[in-house]
N, C-alpha and C positions, 0 to 999 in steps of 0.2 A: 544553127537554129535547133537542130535535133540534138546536139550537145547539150543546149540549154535545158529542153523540155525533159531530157534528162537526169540532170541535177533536179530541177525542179520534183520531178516523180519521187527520186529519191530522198531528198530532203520533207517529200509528205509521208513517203512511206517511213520515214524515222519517229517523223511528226503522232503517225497511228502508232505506230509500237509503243511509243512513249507514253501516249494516253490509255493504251490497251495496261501497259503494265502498270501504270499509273492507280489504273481504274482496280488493280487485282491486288494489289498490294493495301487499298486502301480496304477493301471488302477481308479480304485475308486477316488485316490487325482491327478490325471494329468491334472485336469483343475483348481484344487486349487494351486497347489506347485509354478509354475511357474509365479503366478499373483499374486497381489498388492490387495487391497480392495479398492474399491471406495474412501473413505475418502482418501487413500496415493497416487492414480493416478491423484488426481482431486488435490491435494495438489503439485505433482512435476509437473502437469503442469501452476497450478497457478504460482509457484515458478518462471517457464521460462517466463509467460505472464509479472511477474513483473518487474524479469530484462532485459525485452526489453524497458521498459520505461526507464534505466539508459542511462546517456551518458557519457561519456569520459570528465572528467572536471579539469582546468587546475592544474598545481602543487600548483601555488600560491592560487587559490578560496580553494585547501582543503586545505593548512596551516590556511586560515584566520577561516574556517569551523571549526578548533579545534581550535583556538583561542577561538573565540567568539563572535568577532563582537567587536560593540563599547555599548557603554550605552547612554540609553537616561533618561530623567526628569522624576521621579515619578509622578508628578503632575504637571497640565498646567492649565489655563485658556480657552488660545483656540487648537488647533490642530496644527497651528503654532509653537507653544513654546516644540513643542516633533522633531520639522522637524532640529536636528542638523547637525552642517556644515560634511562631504560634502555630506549631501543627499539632494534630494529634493522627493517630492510625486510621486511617478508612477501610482498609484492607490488607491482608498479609495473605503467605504460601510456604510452606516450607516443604524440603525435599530437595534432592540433590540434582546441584546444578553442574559444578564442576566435577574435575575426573575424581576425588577422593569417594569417602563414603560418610562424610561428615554432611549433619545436615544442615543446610542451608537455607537461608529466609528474604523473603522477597516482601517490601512494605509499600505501599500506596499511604502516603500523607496528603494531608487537607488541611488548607489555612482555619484556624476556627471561628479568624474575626472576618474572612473571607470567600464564600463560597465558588467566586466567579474567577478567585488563585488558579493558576494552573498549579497541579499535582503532580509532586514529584513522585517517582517511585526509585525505592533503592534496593542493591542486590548487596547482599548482606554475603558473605563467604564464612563459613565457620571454620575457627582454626583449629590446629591439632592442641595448642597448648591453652585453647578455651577461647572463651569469646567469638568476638564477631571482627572481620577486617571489611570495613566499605566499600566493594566492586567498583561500581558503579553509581551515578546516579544520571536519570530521565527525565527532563521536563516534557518529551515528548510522547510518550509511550500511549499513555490516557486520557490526557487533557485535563480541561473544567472538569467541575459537577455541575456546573451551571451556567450561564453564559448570560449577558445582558442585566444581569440582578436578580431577575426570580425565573428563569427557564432554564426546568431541566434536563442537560443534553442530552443523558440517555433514562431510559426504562428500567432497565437491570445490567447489571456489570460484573463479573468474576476476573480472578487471577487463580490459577495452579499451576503448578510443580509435577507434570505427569512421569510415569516411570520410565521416560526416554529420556529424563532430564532435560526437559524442554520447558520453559518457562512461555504459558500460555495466557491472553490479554484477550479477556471478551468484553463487549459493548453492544446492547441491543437498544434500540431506540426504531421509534417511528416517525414518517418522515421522510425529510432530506437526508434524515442523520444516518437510518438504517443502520445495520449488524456489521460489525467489524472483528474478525477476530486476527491475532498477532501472533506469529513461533518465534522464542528465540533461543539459541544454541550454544553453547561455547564449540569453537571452531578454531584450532591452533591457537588457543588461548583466550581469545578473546570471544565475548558474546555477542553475535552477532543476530540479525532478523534472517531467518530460512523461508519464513513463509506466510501468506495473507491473504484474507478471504473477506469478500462483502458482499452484502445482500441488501439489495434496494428494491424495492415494489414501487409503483408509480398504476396511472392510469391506463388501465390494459395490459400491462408489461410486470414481471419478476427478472432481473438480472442478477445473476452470482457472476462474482470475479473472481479468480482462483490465481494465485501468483506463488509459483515455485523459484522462488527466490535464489536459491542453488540450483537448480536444473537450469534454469534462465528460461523455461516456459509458463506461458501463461494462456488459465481457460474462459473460455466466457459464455455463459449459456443465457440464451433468452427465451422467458418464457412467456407465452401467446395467453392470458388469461382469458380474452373475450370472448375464446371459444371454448367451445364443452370439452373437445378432449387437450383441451392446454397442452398445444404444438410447444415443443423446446426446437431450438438451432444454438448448434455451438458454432463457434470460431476459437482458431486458436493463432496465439500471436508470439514471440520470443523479446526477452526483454534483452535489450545492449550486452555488453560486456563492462564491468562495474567492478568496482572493492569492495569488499565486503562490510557491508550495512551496520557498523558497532549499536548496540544497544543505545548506548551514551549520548550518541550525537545524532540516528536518524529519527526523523518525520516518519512514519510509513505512507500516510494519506500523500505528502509532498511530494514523495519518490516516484510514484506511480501516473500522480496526475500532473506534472513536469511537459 
């Protein structure tokens, strides 16, 4: 009988430690379990900052989107002889892109019977022995000018050619659409996206998204307008390990909000 009573004691005193450590390991992890780690809260809010820059675009611009667009001329003489019918130039840049010191031209075309086309842009290379040789060409880089038949997607828009040889894509709209701007680089030959920045404002809130495309970090600052001194908090998040982003073929908006 005293054997029993025994066992018994012991198998409650197992019974209390178990619940004791039970009890300490739950209080111990209650500020970890139910949170995220920096890198994945700064990641799903980037993820939201980037598809607020999407808009709603028509049935017919994403058929031609998985099409492909049209083709243009390998090679031209002058800048001219790349502008096929029915586009004409919306926008150019010149300035060196690749490693020589020839200068180099970057066109934004527009359908003219079209306004709601997506727009190609093309990287022109300037050769030693004259002319122009076709890099590349974009149907993503820009988008529309318009979307739905008569709305204009953005406000104002630039392309340059800064003296880092960076080929720079701005887009300012208000909106859903907000501020997009684009870098892109030649990188072991090929031109690739290094980096991308949005700016959205909403009710009460300013978000900037900041993505260093080579570093593989990324910032995100929010800022508090409903108060006087407009509090900012960052977060910062790191984006995967990837191949590098050719001109030619990436989305930026797509890559991000994935």
């Amino acid at each position: 009988m005293k054997k029993q009573s025994k066992i018994i004691a012991l198998l409650a005193f197992v019974l209390l430690l178990a619940i004791v450590l039970g009890y300490k390991y739950h209080w111990l992890n209650a500020d970890k379990s139910p949170q995220q780690t920096t890198d994945s809260v700064a990641n799903a809010i980037v993820h939201v900052a980037a598809k607020e820059t999407l808009v709603t675009i028509s049935k017919k611009t994403e058929e031609q989107k998985e099409i492909g667009g049209a083709e243009f001329p390998e090679s031209g003489n002058t800048i001219d002889d790349f502008v096929t019918s029915p586009y004409i130039i919306a926008m150019d840049a010149k300035g060196l892109l690749d490693d020589d010191d020839l200068e180099d031209v970057v066109l934004v075309l527009q359908n003219k019977t079209d306004s709601t086309d997506l727009r190609p842009v093309l990287v022109l290379l300037k050769q030693a022995t004259g002319g122009y040789r076709l890099y590349a060409t974009s149907w993503q880089a820009i988008g529309a000018a318009y979307i739905n038949g008569d709305y204009q997607q953005y406000d104002s828009e630039d392309i340059t050619i800064d003296k880092n040889k960076t080929l720079i894509i701005s887009t300012y709209g208000s909106g859903p659409v907000g501020n997009r701007e684009t870098r892109y680089s030649f990188k072991n030959g090929e031109l690739v996206l290094t980096y991308m920045e949005t700016y959205n404002a909403g009710a009460g809130q300013q978000t900037i998204a900041k993505y260093d495309v080579l570093a593989r970090k990324i910032t995100v600052e929010d800022i508090n307008t409903m108060k006087e001194d407009m509090p900012a908090k960052l977060s910062y998040g790191k984006l995967p390990p990837h191949k590098p982003y050719l001109f030619k073929e990436v989305d930026p908006v797509s890559v991000f909000s994935e």
